[in-house]
C-alpha positions, 0 to 999 in steps of 0.5 A: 593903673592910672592911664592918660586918656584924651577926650575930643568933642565939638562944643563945650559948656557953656556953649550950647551943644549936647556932646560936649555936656555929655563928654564933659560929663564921660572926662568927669567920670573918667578923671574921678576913677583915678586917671588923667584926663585931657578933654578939647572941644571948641568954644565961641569963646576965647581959647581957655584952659581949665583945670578940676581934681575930681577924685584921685584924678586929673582933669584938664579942660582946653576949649578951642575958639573957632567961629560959628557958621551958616549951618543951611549952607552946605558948602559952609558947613564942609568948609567950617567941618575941615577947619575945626577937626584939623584944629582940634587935632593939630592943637591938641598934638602935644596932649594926644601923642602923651595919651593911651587911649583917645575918645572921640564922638560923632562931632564934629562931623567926620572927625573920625578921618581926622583922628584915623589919620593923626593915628597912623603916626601916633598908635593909640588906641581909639574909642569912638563914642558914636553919637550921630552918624556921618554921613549917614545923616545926610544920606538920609535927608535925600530920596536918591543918594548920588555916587559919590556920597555912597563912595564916601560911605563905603570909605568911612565904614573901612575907617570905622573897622580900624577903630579899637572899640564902639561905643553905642550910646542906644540899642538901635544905634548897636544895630546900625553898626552891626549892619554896617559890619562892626564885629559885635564883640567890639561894641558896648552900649553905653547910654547917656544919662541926663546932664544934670541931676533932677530931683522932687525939690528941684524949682520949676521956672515961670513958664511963659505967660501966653499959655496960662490956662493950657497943660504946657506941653515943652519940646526943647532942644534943637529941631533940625532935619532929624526931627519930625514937626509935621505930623505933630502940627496936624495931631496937635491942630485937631487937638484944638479943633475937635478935642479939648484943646487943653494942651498948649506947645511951648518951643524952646529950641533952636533950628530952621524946624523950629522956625518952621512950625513956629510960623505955622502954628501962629498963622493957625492961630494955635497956642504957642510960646517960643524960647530958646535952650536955657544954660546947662545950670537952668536945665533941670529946671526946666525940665520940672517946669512944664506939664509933658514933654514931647520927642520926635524922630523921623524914621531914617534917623532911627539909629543914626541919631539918638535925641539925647534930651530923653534921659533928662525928660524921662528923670522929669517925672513928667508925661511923655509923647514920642513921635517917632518909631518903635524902633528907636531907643527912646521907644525903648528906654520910655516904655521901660522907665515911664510905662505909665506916663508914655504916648507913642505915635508913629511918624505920619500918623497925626491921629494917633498924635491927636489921640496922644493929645486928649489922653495927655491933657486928661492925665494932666488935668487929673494931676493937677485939678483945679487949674484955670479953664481951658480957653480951648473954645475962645482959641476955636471961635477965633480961628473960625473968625479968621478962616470966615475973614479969609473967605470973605477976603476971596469972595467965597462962603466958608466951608465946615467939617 
């Protein structure tokens, strides 16, 4: 039987956010088996309400403006955090106390203290589609997690129980949850697939100038504090100093990371093309664009967050590098769907990276033979130019090895 069913998010298309394309996605499906669908999230934009018959449903679209915020200051993050859940739920009232199911992800963070509350009036079933873990997340930023966070923790995990049904979106992040002590008969995994459909006639664009003549290696996305950089950077800079140098990085993401190894990258004189996140309907193009892709993980992160880009780097068809554990669905997923295609290297382990490098650049010159040299030894002669500068800035001899 048809059933009404509501669906709440953070950011929505065409804003930039990778929940709000996959729940847009979830309501799509949902809406086309024949049920009426309610999706809110928020926008940048002005409020706007939309509507779609896909199937022998119905979909109703609600974004919610609300400004952005300083996401490096903590306090204004919070502050922004409460503002929007207590927005999407009260706007949303009207549509929830009509619905018989509620869909809710990881987003905006604590979403799940908003939703739990609202239900003690409006006695719905809840389904909760975790994506990212709070505060999970942030505990794992910390060396030593203060009492009070931990107490917040033990809170969040009595909410968690009260939900219906789980829907993991990884193998590792069911783990999680079982550890925390969710009945595993109320978990499900349901994995993501990539946002849009990729296909051999799909268009690659231009990739960036700066990098003619490399294997284009593109990490897009965000690079936030989940994200390993650091052993990629020192992989990735023995590549060029020792190795062939071939590969070449392109950063399309957005975050203080990325900024990060951006700067660093340029001050080595290392190849590198920055951009940022294309809209959703350039997406698949981009994907088919460079030579291989990269992913990074750092290891406190395995099972509390998910990169969901993976699903629409493995539909690629291109190369993969992992940086990250063994532990982690994309691990998991890239073994299984690109077996002959994948490099894995654990996080601190910059050889292992180098030698992901020099397989990559060889499969991808055997791929595609032919291509402009390398300028891999014009890129060393420079760098050695300037370290030899910098020495003889400080008065010391140079030093080799």
């Amino acid at each position: 039987m048809p059933r009404q069913i509501a669906y709440i998010c953070d950011w929505l298309p065409p804003d930039f956010g990778a929940i709000g394309q996959y729940t847009l996605l979830d309501a799509r499906n949902t809406a086309a088996q024949g049920h009426h669908v309610l999706l809110g999230g928020l926008s940048t934009r002005a409020d706007n309400t939309e509507y779609e018959d896909p199937g022998d449903g119905s979909l109703k679209i609600r974004r919610l403006y609300i400004d952005t915020y300083d996401k490096s200051h903590l306090i204004h993050r919070l502050l922004w955090t409460v503002r929007a859940n207590t927005m999407l739920v009260r706007r949303l009232w009207r549509e929830l106390r009509h619905a018989d199911e509620i869909h809710f992800t990881g987003s905006p963070p604590f979403i799940l203290y908003f939703v739990w509350f609202a239900n003690l009036f409006l006695r719905k079933r809840l389904v909760y589609r975790i994506a990212d873990f709070h505060p999970e997340c942030l505990m794992a930023t910390m060396e030593r997690v203060p009492l009070p966070l931990r107490a917040l923790q033990r809170l969040t995990i009595v909410l968690r129980k009260r939900v219906h049904r789980f829907e993991a979106i990884g193998e590792d992040q069911r783990q999680r949850l079982i550890q925390l002590g969710i009945p595993e008969q109320r978990i499900g995994v349901v994995r993501y697939a990539s946002p849009v459909p990729i296909s051999p006639d799909t268009v690659p664009l231009t990739p960036p100038e700066e990098l003619a003549g490399y294997r284009t290696l593109l990490y897009s996305g965000n690079l936030g504090v989940a994200h390993d950089y650091e052993t990629f950077l020192e992989g990735y800079r023995r590549h060029h100093d020792q190795g062939a140098g071939r590969m070449a990085l392109w950063l399309n993401a957005t975050g203080p990371r990325a900024d990060r190894l951006e700067e660093e990258l340029r001050a080595s004189g290392l190849p590198v093309a920055r951009g940022h996140p294309v809209p959703l309907e350039e997406l698949a193009n981009l994907m088919v664009t460079p030579d291989a892709h990269l992913i990074t993980l750092r290891d406190p992160f395995v099972g509390y967050v998910v990169p969901s880009k993976m699903y629409a780097c493995i539909d690629s068809g291109r190369p993969i590098l992992f940086v990250g554990s063994t532990a982690s669905d994309v691990d998991l997923l890239c073994r299984r769907e690109r077996a002959d295609d994948y490099q894995q290297a654990d996080v601190g382990d910059a050889t292992a990276v180098f030698t992901a490098l020099e397989r990559l650049s060889q499969r991808c010159d055997a791929a595609a033979p032919g291509d402009a040299a390398s300028p891999a030894a014009d890129q060393r002669t420079t760098r050695q130019q300037h370290a030899t500068a910098a020495c003889a800035n400080e008065g010391a001899k140079p030093s080799h090895g």
